[in-house]
N, C-alpha and C positions, 0 to 999 in steps of 0.2 A: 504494500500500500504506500502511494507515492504521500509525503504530509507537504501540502504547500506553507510556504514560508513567504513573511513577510519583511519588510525593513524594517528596521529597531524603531523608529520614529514612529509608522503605522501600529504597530503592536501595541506605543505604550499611549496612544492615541483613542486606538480601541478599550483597555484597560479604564482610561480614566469616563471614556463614554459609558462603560459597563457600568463604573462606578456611581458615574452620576443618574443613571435611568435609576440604580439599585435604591439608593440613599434616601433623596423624597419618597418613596414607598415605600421603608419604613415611619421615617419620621411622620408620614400622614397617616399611618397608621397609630403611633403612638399619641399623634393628638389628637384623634380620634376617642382614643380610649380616656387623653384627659379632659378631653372635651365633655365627655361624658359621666366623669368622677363630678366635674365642677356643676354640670346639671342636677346631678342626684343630690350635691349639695345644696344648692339652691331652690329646689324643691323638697328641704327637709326629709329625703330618704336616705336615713342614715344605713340605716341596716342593710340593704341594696347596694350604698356605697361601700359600706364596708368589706363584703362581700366580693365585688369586683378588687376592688384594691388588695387583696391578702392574694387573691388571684394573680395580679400583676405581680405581687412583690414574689411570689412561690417560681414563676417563669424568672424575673429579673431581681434579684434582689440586692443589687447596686442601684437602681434607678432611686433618686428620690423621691418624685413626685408619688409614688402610689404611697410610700410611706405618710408621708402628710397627709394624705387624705386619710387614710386608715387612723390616723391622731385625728383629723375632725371631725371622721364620723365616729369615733368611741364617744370625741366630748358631747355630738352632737343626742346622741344616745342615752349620755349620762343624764341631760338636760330633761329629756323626754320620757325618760322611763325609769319609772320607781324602783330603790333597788336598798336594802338596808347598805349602812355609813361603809363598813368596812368594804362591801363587795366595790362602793362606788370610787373610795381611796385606792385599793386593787385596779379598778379600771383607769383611773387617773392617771395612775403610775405605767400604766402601761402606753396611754397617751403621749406624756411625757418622752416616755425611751422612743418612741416612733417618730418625735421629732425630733428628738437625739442623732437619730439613724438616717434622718432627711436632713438634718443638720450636717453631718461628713462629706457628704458629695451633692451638698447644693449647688446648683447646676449654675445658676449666671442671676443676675439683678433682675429678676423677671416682674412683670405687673403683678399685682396684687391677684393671690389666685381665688380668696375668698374675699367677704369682706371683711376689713380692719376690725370691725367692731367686735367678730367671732375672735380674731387673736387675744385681742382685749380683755375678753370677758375671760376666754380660757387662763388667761393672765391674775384673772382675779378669783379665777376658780382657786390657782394655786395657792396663792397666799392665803386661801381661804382655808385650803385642805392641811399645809406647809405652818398655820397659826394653832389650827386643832392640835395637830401632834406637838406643836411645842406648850402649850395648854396640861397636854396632859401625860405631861414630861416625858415624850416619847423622843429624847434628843439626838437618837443616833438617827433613826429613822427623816427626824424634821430634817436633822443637817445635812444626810444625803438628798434627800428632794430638794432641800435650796441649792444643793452643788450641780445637780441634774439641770434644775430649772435656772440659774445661770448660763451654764454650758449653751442652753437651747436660744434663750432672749439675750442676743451678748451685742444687740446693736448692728451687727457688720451687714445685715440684710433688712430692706424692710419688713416683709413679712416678720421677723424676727426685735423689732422695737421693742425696749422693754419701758414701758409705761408707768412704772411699778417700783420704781426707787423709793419712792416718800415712804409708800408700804411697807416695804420689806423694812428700812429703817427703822418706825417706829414698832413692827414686831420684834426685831431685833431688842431696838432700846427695855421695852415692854419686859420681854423673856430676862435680861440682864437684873432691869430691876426687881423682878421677882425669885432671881436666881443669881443672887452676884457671886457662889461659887461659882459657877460653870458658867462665868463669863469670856472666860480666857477662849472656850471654844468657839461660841456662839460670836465675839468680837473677831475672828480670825475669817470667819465668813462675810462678815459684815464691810472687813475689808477688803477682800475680793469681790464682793456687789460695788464698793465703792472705787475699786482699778477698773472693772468694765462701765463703770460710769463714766471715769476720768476719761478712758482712753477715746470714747466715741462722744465726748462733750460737745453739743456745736458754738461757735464762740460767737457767731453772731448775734448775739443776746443784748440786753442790758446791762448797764455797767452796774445796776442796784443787782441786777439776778445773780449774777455771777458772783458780786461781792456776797451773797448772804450765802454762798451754798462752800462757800469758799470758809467762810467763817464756819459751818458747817458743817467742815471737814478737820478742820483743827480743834474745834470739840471734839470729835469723834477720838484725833490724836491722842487728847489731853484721858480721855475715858479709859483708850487703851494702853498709854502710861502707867494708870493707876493700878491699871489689871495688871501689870508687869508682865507685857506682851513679849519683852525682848525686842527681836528687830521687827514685827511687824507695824509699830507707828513707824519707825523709820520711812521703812518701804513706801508708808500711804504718805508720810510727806514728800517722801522723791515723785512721786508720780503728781501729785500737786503741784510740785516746782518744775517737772517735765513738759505741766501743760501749761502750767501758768510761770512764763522765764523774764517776763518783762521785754520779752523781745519784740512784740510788738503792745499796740494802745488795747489791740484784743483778748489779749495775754498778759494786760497787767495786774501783777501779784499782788494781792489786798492783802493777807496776812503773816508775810515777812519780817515784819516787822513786831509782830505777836509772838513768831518765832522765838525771834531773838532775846525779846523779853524774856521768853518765857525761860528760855535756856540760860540767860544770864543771870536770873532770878535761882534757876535750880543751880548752879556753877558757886553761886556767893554764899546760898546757906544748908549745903550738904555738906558731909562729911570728906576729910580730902580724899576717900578713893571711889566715891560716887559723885565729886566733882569735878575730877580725871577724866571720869567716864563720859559726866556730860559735856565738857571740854571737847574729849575726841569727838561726839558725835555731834558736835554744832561746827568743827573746823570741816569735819568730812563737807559738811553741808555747803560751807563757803567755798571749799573748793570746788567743789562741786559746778556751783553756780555763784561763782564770783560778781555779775551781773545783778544778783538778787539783796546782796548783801554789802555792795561797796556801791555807794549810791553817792562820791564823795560831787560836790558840785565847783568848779571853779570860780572863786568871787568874781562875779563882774560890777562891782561896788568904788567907790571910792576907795584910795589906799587904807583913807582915817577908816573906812568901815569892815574892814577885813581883817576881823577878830580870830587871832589864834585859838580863845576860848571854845567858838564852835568845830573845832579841829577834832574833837573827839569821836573816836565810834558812834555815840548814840547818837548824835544828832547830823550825822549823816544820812538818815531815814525822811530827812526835811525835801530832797529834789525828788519828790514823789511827780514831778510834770517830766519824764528824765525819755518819756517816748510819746509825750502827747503834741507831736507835730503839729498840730491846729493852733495852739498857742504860740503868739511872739516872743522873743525870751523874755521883753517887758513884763508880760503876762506868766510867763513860767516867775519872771522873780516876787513878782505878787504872791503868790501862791508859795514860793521858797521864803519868804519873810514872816507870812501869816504862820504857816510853820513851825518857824523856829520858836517865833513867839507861845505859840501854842505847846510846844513842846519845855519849852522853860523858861516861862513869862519872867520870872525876876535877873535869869542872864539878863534878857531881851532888854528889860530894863537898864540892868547896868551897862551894858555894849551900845547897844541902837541906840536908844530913847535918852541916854545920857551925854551923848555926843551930839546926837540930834539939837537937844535942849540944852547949844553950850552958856548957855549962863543960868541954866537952869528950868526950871518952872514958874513960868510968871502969871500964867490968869488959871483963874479956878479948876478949870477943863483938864490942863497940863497938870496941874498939882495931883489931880483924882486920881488921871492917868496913871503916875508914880505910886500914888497908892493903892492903886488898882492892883497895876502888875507884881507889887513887894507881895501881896496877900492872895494873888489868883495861884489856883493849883494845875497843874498841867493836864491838856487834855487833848483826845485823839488827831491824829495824823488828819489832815485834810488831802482828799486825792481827785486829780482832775477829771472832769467829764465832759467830753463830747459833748453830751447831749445842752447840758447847763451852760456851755460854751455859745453855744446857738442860739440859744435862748439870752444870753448875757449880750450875744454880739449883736442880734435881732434889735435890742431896747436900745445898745447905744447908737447905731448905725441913727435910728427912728429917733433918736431924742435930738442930735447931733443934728441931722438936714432937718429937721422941725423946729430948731433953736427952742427946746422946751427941756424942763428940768422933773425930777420926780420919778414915780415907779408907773403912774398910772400911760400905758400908750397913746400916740399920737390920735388914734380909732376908737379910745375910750376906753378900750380894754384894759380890766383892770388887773394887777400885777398876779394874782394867786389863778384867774383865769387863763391870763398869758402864759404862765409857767407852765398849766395842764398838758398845755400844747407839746411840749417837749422831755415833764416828768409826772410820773403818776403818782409820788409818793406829796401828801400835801402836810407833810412837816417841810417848808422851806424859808427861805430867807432872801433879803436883798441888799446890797451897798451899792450905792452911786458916789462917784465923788467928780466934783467938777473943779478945773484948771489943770492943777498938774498932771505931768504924764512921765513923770522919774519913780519909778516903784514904792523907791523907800518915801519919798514926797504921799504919796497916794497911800499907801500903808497910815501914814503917820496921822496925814489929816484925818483918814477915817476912827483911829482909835483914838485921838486927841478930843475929836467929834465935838468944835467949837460950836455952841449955839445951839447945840441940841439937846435939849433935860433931859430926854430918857435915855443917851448915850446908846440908841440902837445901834447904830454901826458897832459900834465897840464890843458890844456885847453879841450881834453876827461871829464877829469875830472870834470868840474864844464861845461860843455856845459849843458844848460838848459831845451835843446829840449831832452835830452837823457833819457828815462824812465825806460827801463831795461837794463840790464847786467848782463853778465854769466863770470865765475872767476874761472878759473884753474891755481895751484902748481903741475908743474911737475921736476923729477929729469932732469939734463942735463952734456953731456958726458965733457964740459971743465967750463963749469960755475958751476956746482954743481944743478943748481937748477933755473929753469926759471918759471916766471907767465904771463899769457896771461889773459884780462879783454878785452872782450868782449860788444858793446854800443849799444843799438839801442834805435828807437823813440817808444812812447807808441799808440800816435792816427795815426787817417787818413789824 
């Protein structure tokens, strides 16, 4: 028998034509089949669905789609048909592992195959099944279905959101308080919920969101500390500092500075071999992220006003504007002054405010001032915002071509309304000051605060609850030149 033969080119020409007839026939057959999983879903036939998909998976049991469904149709089942507790924690658990198993070889970023709301719910089934057993101190059992049900919701896929952090937290917290020996295990989960948060955080957010969850986590630290976690606080603050490195205005670190407190607080009054300890583990950190921790700012002041005294570590935590490009540095040394002051009102006093006032304190205003700042106590870091920025630059721009003075808008809008527009927290505040446009000039007038009884500026100023502020220099048609500081609060 003669075999005809063709040229190497023809051959593999044919080949890939074989392959490509072959290929869509399958794959129209398999979406065929899931075409048909997602109908029996949608038509609430679970047990139908389930049925075919144990079928798929017994033929292919790499694929994941039949898996997934075979998880929504047991939840779907769960939902619909009466079954005593245990049999239904049995079925759940088996939910669970099946999207474990679709979890491995999830296939690509595909559209949403059910609706969201079904992940959701089964999301809160969990926590619902995952609180009983920590209830009723079943905690081997609880911590492996959180270690499961993390595995499955770990962010990387939509379908896979985990909706469900506040939850699992306060069961966490919950279980601790009512069990604070067996904290130590139950905190070591809490912070692996809190690494898959970190890692898939979106940072487009609000500068208040972010700062309060942030805050949120250095609690958490502070809890697991006390549990004598070992390295697992460590660990949750590197991945804190991983996400949040100050490298950009998105990514700026709100609790750095808490840090350092706090380590330098435990460094002064422990024991010398558990102050060694905290020693190493706050240098590891600096080196770490040098960037989070050496915040030093180059005077750009007057030579008279370039005090060796603020040379020190701590109040290098002052150039908190160190990546908020929106601000001129006018505006960044606004914000570096309030600061300082805030951070140690009686230096402030003897450095600024006394060189400022070189012959002294002459009218009433100046004199309080002095005795303002000998008696005020230090209080939180002010850090910059975007958004307070906008709103700051909004009023001066408006007041400046309006030749008008005050908080209320050129449109009549009034100052707490105006604000709404750009922050939702309505603990806020405002400072205007009109003529100067030299930082410490504009600092100065506003705490000096001639002519004003109630000394609001002054007291904007060093209010304790005020977390952020936004700081616009704008020209203006009879003053020359007006600034608007912008106040709000940082938590809930």
């Amino acid at each position: 028998m003669k075999i005809k033969t063709f040229p190497n080119g023809v051959f593999w020409c044919l080949i890939l034509l074989c392959g490509g007839l072959v290929a869509p026939v399958c794959l129209c057959a398999q979406n065929k089949d899931y075409d048909e999983l997602n109908q029996l879903i949608q038509k609430s036939k679970y047990a139908a669905c389930l049925k075919k998909a144990e079928k798929m998976i017994a033929k292919s049991p790499e694929q994941a789609l039949p898996h997934f469904y075979k998880a929504i149709a047991i939840y779907g089942e769960l939902r619909t048909v009466e079954k005593p507790i245990g049999e239904k924690e049995a079925d759940f658990q088996i939910c669970i592992d099946e999207l474990m198993e679709a979890r491995k070889t999830w296939p690509f970023d595909t559209a949403m195959l059910v609706p969201s709301s079904m992940m959701e719910n089964i999301q809160n089934a969990a926590i619902s099944y995952i609180k009983r057993k920590y209830q009723t101190n079943k905690l081997t059992e609880a911590n492996s279905m959180v270690t499961s049900y993390l595995q499955v919701f770990d962010n990387k896929w939509p379908q896979f959101s985990n909706n469900t952090f506040t939850s699992l937290d306060k069961m966490f917290a919950d279980y601790v308080e009512a069990n604070p020996k067996k904290s130590a295990e139950v905190y070591a989960l809490q912070a692996k919920c809190l690494s898959i948060y970190l890692k898939n955080i979106p940072l487009n957010r609000s500068e208040r969101l972010m700062r309060n969850e942030q805050v949120h986590f250095f609690k958490q630290f502070k809890k697991m500390e006390t549990a004598g976690m070992d390295s697992v606080p460590d660990q949750l603050l590197f991945q804190i500092f991983q996400k949040f490195d100050n490298s950009t205005a998105e990514q700026t670190n709100y609790i750095a500075f808490d840090v350092y407190n706090y380590f330098t607080q435990q460094i002064a009054n422990s024991s010398k071999k558990k102050s060694e300890k905290y020693s190493t583990r706050f240098n590891h950190f600096v080196r770490n992220y040098p960037g989070l921790f050496n915040n030093k700012k180059p005077c750009r002041f007057d030579k008279e006003y370039c005090f060796t005294e603020w040379d020190k570590p701590e109040y290098l935590w002052a150039a908190t504007t160190i990546n908020a490009s929106y601000l001129t540095d006018d505006e960044k040394d606004i914000i570096y002054l309030m600061n300082l002051a805030r951070l140690n009102p009686k230096l402030f006093n003897n450095t600024f405010v006394k060189t400022y006032l070189k012959e002294g304190p002459k009218t009433s205003y100046e004199r309080s001032l002095v005795s303002f700042l000998d008696n005020c106590k230090p209080v939180q870091l002010l850090y910059p915002s975007g958004q307070l920025s906008q709103a700051a630059a909004y009023h001066a721009k408006d007041m400046g071509e309006k030749d008008m003075t005050g908080h209320t808008s050129s449109d009549r809008t009034s100052f707490p309304k105006r604000l709404k527009r750009y922050w939702v927290d309505p603990y806020v505040g405002e400072n205007c000051s009109y003529g100067p446009n030299d930082p410490l000039d504009i600092v100065m007038q506003l705490m000096i605060d001639e002519g004003v009884p109630n000394l609001g500026h002054r007291v904007n100023i060093f209010t304790a609850d005020y977390f952020f502020t936004g700081v616009s220099v704008a020209p203006h048609k009879t003053y020359r030149w007006n600034s608007v500081m912008d106040f709000a609060g940082g938590t809930e």
